[in-house]
N, C-alpha and C positions, 0 to 999 in steps of 0.2 A: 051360769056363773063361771064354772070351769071353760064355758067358750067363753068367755071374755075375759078371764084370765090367758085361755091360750093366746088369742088374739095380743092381747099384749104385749105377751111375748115376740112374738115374731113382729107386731109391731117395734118392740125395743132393738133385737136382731138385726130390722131392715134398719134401723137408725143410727145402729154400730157401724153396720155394715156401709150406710153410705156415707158413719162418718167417717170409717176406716179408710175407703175412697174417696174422700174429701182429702183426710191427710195424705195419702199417698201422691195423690195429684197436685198437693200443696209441695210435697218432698220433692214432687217431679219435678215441678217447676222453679223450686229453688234451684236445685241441682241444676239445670239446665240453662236457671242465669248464672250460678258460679261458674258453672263450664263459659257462657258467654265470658263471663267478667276476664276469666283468663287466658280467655283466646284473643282479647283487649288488649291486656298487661304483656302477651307473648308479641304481640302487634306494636305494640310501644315499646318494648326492649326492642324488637327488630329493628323500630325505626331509628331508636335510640341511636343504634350502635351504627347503622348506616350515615346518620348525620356526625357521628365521631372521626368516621371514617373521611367523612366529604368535607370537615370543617380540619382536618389534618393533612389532607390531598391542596385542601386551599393553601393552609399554612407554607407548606414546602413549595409550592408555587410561588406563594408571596416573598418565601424569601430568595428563589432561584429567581425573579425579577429582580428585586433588593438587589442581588450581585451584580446581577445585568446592569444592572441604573446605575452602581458604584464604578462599576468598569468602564461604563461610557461613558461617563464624568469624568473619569483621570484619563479619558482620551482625549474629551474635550479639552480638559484642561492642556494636557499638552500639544493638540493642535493649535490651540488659540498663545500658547508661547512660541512653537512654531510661527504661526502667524506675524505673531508682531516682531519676532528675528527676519522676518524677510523682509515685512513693512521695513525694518530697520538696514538690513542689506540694500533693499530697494533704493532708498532715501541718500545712502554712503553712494550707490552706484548712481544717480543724476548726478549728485555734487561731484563725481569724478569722471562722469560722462563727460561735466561741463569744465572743468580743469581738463582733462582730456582733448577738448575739442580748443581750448584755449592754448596749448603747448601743441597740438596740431597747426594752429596758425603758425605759432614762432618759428616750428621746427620747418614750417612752407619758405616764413623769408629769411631763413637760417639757409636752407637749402637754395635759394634763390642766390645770396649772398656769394653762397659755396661756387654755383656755377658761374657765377662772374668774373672771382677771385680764380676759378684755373681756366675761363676764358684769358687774362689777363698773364695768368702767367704761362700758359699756353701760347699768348703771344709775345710773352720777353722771351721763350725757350728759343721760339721760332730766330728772333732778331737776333740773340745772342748767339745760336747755331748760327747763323747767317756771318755774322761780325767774326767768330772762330772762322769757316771756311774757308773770311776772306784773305785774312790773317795769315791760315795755313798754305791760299793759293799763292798769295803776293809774296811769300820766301823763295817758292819754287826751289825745294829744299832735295837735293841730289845726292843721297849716301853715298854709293859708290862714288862720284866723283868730288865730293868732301873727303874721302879717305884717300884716295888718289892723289886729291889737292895738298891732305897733312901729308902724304908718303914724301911729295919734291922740297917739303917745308924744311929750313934747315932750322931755321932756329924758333923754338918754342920756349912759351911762357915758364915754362914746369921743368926745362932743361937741367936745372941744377939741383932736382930732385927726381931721379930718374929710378924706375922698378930698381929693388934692391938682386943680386943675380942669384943669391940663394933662394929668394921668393916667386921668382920668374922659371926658377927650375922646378919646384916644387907645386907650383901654378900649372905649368905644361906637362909635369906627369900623371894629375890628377885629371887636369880637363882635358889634354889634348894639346899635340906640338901646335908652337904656335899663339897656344890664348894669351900670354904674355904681350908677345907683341901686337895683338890684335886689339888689347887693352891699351896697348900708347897710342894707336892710330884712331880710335874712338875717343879718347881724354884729345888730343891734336885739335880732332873736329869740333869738340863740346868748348876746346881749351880751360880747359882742366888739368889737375894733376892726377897722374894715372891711380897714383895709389891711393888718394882719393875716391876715383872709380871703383878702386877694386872694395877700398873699407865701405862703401857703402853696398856692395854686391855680397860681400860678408857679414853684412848688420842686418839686411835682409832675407838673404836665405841660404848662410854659415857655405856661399859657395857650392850649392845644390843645384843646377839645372833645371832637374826634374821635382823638385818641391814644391807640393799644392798644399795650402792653406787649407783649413775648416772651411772660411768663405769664398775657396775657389781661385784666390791667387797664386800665379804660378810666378816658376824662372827665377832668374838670378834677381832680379829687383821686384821679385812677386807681386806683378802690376795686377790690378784685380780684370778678371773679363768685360766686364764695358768699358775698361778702360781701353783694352785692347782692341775690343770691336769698334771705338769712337776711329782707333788707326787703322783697319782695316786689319785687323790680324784677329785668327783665332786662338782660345788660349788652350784648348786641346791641340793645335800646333804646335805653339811653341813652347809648350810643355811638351811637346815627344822633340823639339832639337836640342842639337849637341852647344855646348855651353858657346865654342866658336859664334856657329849660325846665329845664338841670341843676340851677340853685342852687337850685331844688325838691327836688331828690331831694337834693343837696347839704344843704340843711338839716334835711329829716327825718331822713336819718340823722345827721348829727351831731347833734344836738337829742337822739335815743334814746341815742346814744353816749355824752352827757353823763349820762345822767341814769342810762345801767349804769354811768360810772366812780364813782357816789356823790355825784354836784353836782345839787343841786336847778334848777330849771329855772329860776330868776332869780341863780343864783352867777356873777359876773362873771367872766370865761375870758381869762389875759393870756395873752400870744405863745406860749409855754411849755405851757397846759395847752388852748390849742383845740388844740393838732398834737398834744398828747397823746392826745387825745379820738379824733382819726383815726388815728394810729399803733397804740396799743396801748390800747383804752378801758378795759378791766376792770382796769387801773393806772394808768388814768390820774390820780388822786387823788393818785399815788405821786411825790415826787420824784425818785427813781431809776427809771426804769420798766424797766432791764432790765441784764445785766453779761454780763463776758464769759465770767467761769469759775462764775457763780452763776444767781442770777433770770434767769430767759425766757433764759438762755446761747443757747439757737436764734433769738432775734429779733434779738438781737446780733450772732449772726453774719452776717444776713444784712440787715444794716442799719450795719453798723462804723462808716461813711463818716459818718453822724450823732454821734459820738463824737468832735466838734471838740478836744477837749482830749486825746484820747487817755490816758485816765486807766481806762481798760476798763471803762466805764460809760454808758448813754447818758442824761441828767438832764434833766427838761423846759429845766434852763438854758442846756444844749446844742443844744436844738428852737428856743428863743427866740434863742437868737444864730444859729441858722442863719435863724430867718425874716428877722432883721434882713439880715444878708447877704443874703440872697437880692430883699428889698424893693430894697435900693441896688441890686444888679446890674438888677433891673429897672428901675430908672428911669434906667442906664447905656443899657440897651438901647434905650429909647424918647428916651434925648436928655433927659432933663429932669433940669436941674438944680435939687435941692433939699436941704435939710437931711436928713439924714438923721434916722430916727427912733428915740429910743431908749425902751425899756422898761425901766423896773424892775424888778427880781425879786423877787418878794415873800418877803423872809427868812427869813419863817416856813413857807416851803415850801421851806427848804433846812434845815430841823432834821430 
């Protein structure tokens, strides 16, 4: 009995014992899934925080595109306004390609027109040069022996108004012995009155020899340089002589000038038509010789101040009462009292 009590013992023992071992192997293997379980849950926070990471890398890409896409939109936008400003430039430039190439025609038979018009007048310059030459040769016009001719002259148109002798003195101490009378022998040949001669050498260059104009007119009658190259003279010449030597040149050309305004070379020249003779010779004949809104309208304008009356005409009656003015102011300037001088107008060159 006491063995079978033992026995049960250590029977009950080994059943502790391997329930003890039961439990613990039960322990074990909990333990060993919770240890799984949380080597799961440290697995899942890892990934957790990895896809935080990767869905916030996305985000700021998506919106660093987002910018990109806004920015190449408002370029787009303003190329495609560009665009259609050139579209629109383009469109202005045909329509004025074609206006362009249309005012290219005109301006062709514009130009066309042009070179006919100074073929044309290219050849009235020709004829009319030619008609002048012929003019100039058929006088066969002799200074020296026209002043020779007035020296044997006894009796002259102008005789009874002869240089005054206080102004003939006052005349040859300023220019030179001599200019006085070099003056009656020039007015003899022009047949003119000398003092005439001289108020117009006074009106034009206050009795200066050497006086050039702004536009190059020189000398006592400050003819301009084509004028003087048409006579064969230069005006750097006869702007270095002495006042004598001019009334040379002085009288060949007015002498030719007379005789292109249509006055024969013995037509007597009052106040009036020797400044014609110089001012404007190929009318000189004219009693009007030029207007403001008509005839020679350009010589007019650029001569007004000789239009004493202001009536927008300039009249050789206008020339002759400026000479007279101008004779009294010079003998204002020189001091000498005298009578003034007056000229007639001859009526029949006011019809």
């Amino acid at each position: 009995m006491f063995q079978n009590i033992q026995n049960n013992i250590i029977i009950r023992n080994t059943q502790k014992i391997v329930s003890d071992n039961s439990s613990t192997e039960l322990e074990t293997h909990e333990t060993i899934k919770a240890n799984n379980t949380n080597d799961d849950k440290l697995v899942e926070i890892k990934t957790s925080d990895e896809t935080q990471d990767t869905k916030s890398r996305i985000r700021n890409e998506y919106a660093d595109e987002q910018n990109e896409y806004f920015k190449y939109q408002t370029e787009l936008d303003t190329l495609k306004k560009d665009y259609e400003e050139i579209k629109k430039q383009i469109k202005e430039y045909n329509e004025n390609k074609k206006k362009v190439t249309e005012l290219q025609k005109v301006l062709s038979d514009i130009n066309f027109e042009i070179k006919i018009a100074k073929e044309n007048i290219k050849t009235s310059l020709t004829t009319l040069k030619n008609l002048n030459i012929q003019i100039l040769n058929s006088a066969h016009i002799d200074t020296t022996a026209s002043l020779n001719s007035a020296k044997n002259n006894t009796k002259q148109h102008y005789d009874n108004e002869p240089i005054p002798q206080k102004l003939a003195s006052k005349l040859d101490k300023t220019l030179g012995e001599g200019f006085s009378n070099k003056c009656k022998k020039v007015a003899a040949q022009l047949n003119c009155n000398a003092n005439d001669l001289i108020a117009m050498m006074y009106s034009e260059s206050s009795l200066n020899p050497s006086k050039r104009s702004e536009n190059g007119a020189v000398g006592l009658i400050q003819f301009m340089p084509s004028t003087l190259q048409e006579y064969g003279y230069s005006a750097s010449k006869v702007g270095a002589m002495s006042a004598k030597k001019q009334l040379d040149v002085i009288a060949d050309i007015l002498m030719k000038s007379k005789l292109l305004g249509g006055y024969s070379k013995n037509d007597e020249l009052d106040a009036g038509s020797l400044y014609a003779i110089c001012f404007l010779p190929a009318v000189s004949s004219d009693n009007v010789l030029c207007s403001k809104n008509g005839k020679l309208k350009w010589a007019y304008k650029s001569n007004a101040a000789l239009d004493l009356n202001s009536d927008g005409k300039i009249t050789k009656e206008d020339l002759e009462n400026r000479l007279n003015n101008k004779y009294n102011e010079m003998m204002d300037s020189f001091d000498i009292k005298c009578q003034e001088v007056i000229h007639t107008f001859d009526d029949e060159n006011k019809k």
